[in-house]
N, C-alpha and C positions, 0 to 999 in steps of 0.2 A: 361476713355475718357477725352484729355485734353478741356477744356474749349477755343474758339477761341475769338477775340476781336471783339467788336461790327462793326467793322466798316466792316471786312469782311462778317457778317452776312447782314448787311446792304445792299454791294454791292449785293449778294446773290440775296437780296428779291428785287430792283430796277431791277436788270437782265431780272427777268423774271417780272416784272410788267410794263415793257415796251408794251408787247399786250397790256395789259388789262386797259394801262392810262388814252383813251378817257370813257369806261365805266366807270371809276373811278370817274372821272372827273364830269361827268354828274350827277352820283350816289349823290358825296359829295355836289355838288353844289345842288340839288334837297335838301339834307337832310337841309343843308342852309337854303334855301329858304320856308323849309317847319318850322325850328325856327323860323323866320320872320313874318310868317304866324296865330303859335300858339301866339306867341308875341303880332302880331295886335289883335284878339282875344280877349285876357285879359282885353287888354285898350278897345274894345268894350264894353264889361260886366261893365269895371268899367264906362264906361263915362253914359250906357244908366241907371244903378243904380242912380247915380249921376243926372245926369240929367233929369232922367223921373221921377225917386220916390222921389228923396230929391230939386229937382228942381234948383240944383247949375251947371249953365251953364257957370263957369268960366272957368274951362278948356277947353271946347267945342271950335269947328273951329267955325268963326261968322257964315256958311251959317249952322250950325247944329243947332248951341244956338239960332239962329232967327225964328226955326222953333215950333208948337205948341205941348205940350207933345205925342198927338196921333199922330201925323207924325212925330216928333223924336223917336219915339217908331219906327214906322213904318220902319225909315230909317237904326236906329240901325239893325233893323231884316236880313235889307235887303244885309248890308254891312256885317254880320255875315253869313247870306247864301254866298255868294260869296267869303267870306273869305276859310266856309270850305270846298263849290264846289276847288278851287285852292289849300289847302290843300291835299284835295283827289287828283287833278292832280298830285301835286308833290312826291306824295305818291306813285302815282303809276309807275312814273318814278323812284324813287328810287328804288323800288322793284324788275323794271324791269332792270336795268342796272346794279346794282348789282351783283346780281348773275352770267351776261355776263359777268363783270370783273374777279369777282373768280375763274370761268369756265377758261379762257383763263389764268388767272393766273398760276393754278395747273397743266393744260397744258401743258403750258409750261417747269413747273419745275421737271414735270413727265416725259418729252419727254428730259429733259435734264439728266437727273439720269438715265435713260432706256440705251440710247445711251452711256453716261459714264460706265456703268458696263456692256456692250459687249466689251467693249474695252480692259477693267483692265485685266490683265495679270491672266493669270489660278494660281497660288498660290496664288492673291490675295483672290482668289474665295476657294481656298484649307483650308483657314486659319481661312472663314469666314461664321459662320452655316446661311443656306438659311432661317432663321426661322428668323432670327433676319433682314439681308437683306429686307424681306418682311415687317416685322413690319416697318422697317423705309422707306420704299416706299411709305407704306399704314397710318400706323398709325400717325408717324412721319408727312410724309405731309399733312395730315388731319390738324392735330393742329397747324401748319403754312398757312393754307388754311383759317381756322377758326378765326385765328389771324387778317390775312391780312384783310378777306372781312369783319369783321363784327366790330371787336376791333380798329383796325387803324380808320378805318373808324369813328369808334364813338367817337373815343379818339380827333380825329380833330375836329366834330360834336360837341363834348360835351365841348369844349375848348371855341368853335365860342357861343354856347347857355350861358355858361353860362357869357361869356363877354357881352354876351345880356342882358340878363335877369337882371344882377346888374347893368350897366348902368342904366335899366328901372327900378330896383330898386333905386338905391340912387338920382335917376332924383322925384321921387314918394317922399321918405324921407329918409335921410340921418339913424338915429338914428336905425328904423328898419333891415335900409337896412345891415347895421352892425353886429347885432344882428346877421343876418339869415346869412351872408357872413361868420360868426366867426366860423363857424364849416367847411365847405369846408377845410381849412391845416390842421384839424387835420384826416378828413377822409384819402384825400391824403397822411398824416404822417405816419397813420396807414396801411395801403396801401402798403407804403414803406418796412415796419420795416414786414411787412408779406412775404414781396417778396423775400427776402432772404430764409428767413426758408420754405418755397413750393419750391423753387427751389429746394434746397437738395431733397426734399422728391421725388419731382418730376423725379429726375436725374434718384434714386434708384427704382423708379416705371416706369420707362420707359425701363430701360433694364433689369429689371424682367419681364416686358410683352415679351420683346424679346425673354428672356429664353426661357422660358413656349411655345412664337408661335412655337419655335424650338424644343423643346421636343414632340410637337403636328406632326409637320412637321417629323420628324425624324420615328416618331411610325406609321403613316398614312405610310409612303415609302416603312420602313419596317414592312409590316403586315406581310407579307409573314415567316420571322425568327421569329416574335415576337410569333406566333400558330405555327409553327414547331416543337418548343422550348418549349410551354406552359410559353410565357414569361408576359401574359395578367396580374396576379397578382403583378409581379414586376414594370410593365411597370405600371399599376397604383397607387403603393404606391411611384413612383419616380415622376409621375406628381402630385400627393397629395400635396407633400412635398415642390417642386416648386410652389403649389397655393397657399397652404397655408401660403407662405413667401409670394406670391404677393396679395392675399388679404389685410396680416397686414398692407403690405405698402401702400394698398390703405386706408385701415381706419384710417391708422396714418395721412394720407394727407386728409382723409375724416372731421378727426377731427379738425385739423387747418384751414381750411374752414369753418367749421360749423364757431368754435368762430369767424374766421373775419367776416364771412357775420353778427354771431346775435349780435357782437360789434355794423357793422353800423348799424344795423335794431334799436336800443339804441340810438346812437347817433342822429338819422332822426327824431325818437319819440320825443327828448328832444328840438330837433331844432324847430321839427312843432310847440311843446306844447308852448317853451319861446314865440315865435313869437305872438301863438295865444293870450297868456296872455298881451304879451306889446300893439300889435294891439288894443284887447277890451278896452284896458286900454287910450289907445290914443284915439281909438277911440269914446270915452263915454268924452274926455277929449275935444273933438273939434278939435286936433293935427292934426288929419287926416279924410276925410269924408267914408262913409262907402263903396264905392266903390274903393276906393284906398288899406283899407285895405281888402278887395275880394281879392284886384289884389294882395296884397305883400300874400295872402297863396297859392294864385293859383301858383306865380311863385315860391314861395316856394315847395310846393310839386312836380312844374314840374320838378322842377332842383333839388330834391333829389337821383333818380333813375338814372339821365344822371351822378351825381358827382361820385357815389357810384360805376357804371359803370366806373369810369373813374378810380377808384379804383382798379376794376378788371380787367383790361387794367394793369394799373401797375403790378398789382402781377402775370396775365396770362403771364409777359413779363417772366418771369421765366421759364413757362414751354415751350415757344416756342422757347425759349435761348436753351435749351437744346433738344429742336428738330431738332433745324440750327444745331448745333454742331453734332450733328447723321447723316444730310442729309452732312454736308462738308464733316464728314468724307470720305463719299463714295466720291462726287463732287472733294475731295482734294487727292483720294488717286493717286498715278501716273499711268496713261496708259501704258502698254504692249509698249515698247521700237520699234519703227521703224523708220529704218534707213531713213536718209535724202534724198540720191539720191539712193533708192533700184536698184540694178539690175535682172535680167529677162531672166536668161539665159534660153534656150531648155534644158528641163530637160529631159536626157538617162536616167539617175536613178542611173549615175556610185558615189559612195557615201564613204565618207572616214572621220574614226575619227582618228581623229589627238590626240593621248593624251589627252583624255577628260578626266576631273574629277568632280564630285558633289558629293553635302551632303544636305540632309535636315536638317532644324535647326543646325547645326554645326554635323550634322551624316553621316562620309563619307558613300555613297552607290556605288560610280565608283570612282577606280582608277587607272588615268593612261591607259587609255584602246584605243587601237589604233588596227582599221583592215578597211580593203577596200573591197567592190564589187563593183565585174563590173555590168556594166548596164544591163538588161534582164537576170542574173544571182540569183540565190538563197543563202540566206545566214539564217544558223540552229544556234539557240543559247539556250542553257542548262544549267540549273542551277538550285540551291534547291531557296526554298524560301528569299527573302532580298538578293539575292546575287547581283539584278540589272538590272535587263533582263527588265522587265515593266521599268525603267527610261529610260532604251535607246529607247522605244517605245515612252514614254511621249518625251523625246529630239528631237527626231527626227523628231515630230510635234512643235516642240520648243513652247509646252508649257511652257517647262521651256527652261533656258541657261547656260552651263556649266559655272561652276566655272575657271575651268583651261582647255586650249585646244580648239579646234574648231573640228565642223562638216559640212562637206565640200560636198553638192551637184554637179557635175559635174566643180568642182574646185570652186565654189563660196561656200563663207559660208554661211550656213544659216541667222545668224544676219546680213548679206550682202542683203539677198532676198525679195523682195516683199512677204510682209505674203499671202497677197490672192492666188498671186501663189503658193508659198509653201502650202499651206494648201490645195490648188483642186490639187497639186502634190504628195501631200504626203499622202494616204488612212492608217489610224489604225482602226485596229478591237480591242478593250479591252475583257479582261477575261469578264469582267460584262460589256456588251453594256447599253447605257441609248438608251431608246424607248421611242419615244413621242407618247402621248394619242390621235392617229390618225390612221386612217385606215393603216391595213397593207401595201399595195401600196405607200401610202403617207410615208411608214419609207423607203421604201426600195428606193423612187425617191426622198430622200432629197439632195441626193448630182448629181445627175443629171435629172432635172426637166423637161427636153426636152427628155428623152428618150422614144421612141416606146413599144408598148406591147410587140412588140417579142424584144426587148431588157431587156425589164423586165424579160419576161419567161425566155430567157437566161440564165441571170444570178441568177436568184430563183431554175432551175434546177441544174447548177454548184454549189449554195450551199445546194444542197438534201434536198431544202423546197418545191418542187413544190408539191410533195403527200401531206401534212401537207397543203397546199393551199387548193387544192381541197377537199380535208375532211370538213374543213371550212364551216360552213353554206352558212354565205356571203363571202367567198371566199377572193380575194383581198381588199375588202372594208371592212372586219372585225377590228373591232376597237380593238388592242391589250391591251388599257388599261396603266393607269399611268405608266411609268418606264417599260412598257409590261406584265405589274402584268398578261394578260391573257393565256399568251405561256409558254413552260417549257422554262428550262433555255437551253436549244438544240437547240428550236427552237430560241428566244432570239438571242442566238450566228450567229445560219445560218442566221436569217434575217439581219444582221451586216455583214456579209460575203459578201451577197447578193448586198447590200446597194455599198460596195466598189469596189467589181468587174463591179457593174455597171458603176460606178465612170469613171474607167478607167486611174487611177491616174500612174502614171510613179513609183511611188514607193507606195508599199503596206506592212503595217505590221499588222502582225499578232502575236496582245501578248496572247497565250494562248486561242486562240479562238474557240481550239474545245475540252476545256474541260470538256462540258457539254453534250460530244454529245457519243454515243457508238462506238466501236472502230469500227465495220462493216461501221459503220457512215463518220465515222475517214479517214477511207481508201477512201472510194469513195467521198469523196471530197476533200483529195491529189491526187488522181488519175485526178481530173478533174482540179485541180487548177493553174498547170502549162498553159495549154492549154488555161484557164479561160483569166487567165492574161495576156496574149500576150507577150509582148515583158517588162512588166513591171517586176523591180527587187521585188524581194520578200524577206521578212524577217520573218521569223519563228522561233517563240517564243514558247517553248514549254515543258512540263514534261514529255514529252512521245518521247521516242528514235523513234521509227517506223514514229513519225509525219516527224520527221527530218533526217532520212532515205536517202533519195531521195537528198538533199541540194548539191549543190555545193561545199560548203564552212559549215565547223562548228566549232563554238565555243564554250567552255565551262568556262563559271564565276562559281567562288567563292569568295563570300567579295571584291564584285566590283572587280576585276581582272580575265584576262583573264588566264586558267589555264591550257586547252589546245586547238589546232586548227588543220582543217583537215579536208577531208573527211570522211565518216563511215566509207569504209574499213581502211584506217590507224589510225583512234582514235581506232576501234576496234582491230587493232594491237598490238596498242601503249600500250593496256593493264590498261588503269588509269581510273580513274571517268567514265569516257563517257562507256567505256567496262565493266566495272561493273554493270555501271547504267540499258546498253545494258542486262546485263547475269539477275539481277535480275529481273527485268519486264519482258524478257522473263517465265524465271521459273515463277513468280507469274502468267502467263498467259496460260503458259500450267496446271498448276494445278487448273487454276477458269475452264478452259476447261474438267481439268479430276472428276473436281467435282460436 
């Protein structure tokens, strides 16, 4: 993952802290106001020291020094209740605007990452394990989140305190106040020199969490193969293996914290101690009176915790550096290509590839492939496995886009079309449907949301799920479970069937989508599927001759090429592949019959 320049992270994190500026605003100024507050404080302690026990009213405002020890006593009290009454005020405002700015923060940049990755083009998403995706949605933004509200915030905080606190120090005495100042560059230095070496660590700990979410994600999807297989032992000495490497990284990074943190905790002890030493020392000397030196340990140890913080600011910058750079990646990666003045023709469904060719990774899978249907026409395509048949499915929903050639809906190209029409135009059914962890009803009315019960029934009886309904405890409102983990893969298939005939799409494909289902099955939902469809062209994708039977039009791939075309009875003629294919699936089918 390349590293990006700060300034683009920058714009990043301002983009979306535009909600959340007046919270901010209010937060930082509160936290201000509440230094200010601890501040006056101190010089209360020391004046009423000063003044009530050692009886040196020189510092004092005239109407405090004119007053008698028991009602300077008095006054101090009163101005110290009221100090930390206002305190707690501002305390409470900060606490409460705060977390409103973070809130609207993450928000925001969760609402912008969400929206950006429905957009990115389906190979982005082919290329890219959802395990890790998720980690940088969640994880990722967290430690940008945690940055922003808590760290920025105190890094400004801690900036504004401690310009405070040593003005009020070298205003108090110059000598100490040096003393106590002379270690702040070196915590910062250290600070520095740390933030380099946790970022590496942190780089490598962050997409070993990815890994690992995606080895998790990947085993949870597939439970199903993993106990088919007996693959439970494998499948846990391969997440072992992944923790065990992200444990080390986190102890390697555990341990390079440890020593920065017990460096300062060293440094702060050595600071307190000289201080306390030169203080007693002064102050036994007459230098300084004894409530001045109160004040320089009080603002000493206030301002140790705010520096050291300001420390871990510098060096968290590391790892939030390389959580921007995870979150741009996706923010930077390019959207799904749509044309500038899309066209919107009335889709018949008459549909024509012109010389298309693709390759994944540099692997041709079509070549050269060119054939037409007409509109409300069927078209049967065959072929062994890799030969292509599923990519013309995926192109034709222009998940992807041909390398070479066009494919041409009712004369327009695809890359020409409105995606949202092309896509309510264009129904596929895949070999393996994805089914969301929602009631049966709810998969089958995803792509028509307005449709009537008896349009539901409809089309659940055309794909021979309505008995497999009713069997159903709860019937349509059965929750089929992650990816449909609760259906066979038959039912699976038909509820995808169902889904698209509801649709009503002008053009329907079907890659392989009744391979899960028994050939009795098979039949009566060709039987019913012309009719289903209406007037919509249909494409059938399939390893079973009898599916494609019936077709208008048929073509046979091999090695992305079209190798023969035709109807059944003249490929059955023609005597090659297709009649072959035909003669042995017959025999294998009358002998599973005679057997």
């Amino acid at each position: 993952m390349v590293s990006v320049g700060w300034k683009k992270k920058t714009r990043l994190l301002l983009r979306h802290l535009r909600p959340a500026a007046s919270a901010f605003a209010i937060g930082v100024a509160a936290s201000f106001a509440a230094t200010m507050l601890r501040t006056v404080f101190t010089q209360v302690i020391r004046f009423t020291v000063d003044g009530v026990l050692l009886g040196d009213v020189s510092g004092l405002p005239a109407w405090l020094a004119a007053l008698e020890p028991g009602k300077m006593l008095a006054a101090a009290c009163a101005l110290a209740a009221v100090v930390a009454v206002l305190e707690f005020a501002v305390g409470f405002i900060h606490d409460s605007f705060l977390p409103k700015g973070s809130e609207r923060f993450v928000k925001s940049l969760r609402d912008s990452l969400y929206s950006h990755i429905q957009r990115l083009p389906f190979s982005w998403h082919a290329k890219n394990p959802t395990g890790d995706i998720i980690q940088r949605c969640t994880s990722d933004v967290e430690v940008v989140r945690a940055f922003i509200a808590d760290q920025v915030v105190e890094f400004v905080s801690t900036i504004f305190l401690i310009a405070v606190y040593m003005t009020m120090m070298f205003t108090m005495n110059v000598k100490i106040a040096l003393l106590a100042c002379a270690f702040v560059p070196l915590v910062i230095g250290t600070s520095v020199y740390y933030h380099g070496k946790i970022g590496k660590s942190f780089t490598a700990f962050d997409e070993s969490e990815g890994a690992l979410s995606s080895i998790v994600q990947e085993n949870l999807t597939g439970v199903r193969v993993v106990r088919a297989f007996g693959r439970e032992r494998d499948e846990l000495k391969k997440f072992r293996t992944r923790n065990d490497t992200h444990t080390t990284l986190w102890l390697k990074m555990g341990r390079m914290m440890t020593s920065f943190w017990t460096f300062g905790d060293t440094v702060s002890f050595v600071q307190l101690f000289l201080v306390i030493i030169l203080g007693v020392n002064m102050c036994v000397s007459g230098e300084i009176t004894l409530g001045t030196y109160l004040a320089f340990i009080n603002y000493t140890k206030q301002m140790n915790w705010p520096v050291r913080g300001l420390g871990r600011v510098i060096t968290n910058m590391s790892k939030v550096g390389v959580s921007i750079d995870r979150l741009l990646y996706i923010i930077e990666s390019e959207e799904e290509h749509a044309p500038e003045n899309p066209k919107q023709p009335d889709m018949h469904g008459d549909i024509c590839f012109d010389r298309v060719s693709f390759a994944y990774e540099e692997k041709p899978v079509l070549r050269d492939v060119s054939f037409t249907v007409k509109g409300g026409s069927t078209l049967g395509i065959l072929g062994e496995t890799g030969s292509g048949k599923s990519t013309i499915a995926l192109l034709m929903a222009r998940l992807y886009d041909p390398q070479q050639g066009a494919i041409r809906i009712d004369g327009v190209d695809l890359r020409e079309m409105d995606q949202k029409q092309l896509r309510r135009g264009v129904g596929v059914v895949l070999q393996q449907p994805f089914l969301f962890s929602r009631t049966l009803k709810e998969n089958v009315m995803i792509a028509a949301q307005d449709a009537t019960p008896e349009q539901v029934d409809a089309a659940v009886k055309d794909a021979c799920l309505y008995t497999s309904v009713q069997e159903f405890k709860e019937g349509y409102d059965t929750i089929v479970g992650e990816r449909g983990v609760t259906l066979s893969g038959g039912q699976k298939q038909r509820t995808a069937i169902a889904r698209t005939l509801l649709s009503g799409a002008p053009v329907m494909v079907f890659d392989d989508s009744l391979s899960a289902v028994d050939a009795k099955t098979d039949e009566a939902i060709r039987s019913r599927l012309r009719e289903a469809a209406g007037g919509s062209t249909l494409i059938l994708i399939a390893h079973r001759v009898s599916t494609l039977m019936q077709a208008d039009q048929i073509i046979v791939l091999r090695d992305g090429e079209i190798i023969e075309r035709g109807t059944h009875d003249e490929l059955i003629a023609l005597g090659g592949v297709y009649a072959k294919t035909a003669a042995m699936q017959s025999a294998r089918g009358e002998a599973s019959a005679n057997g």
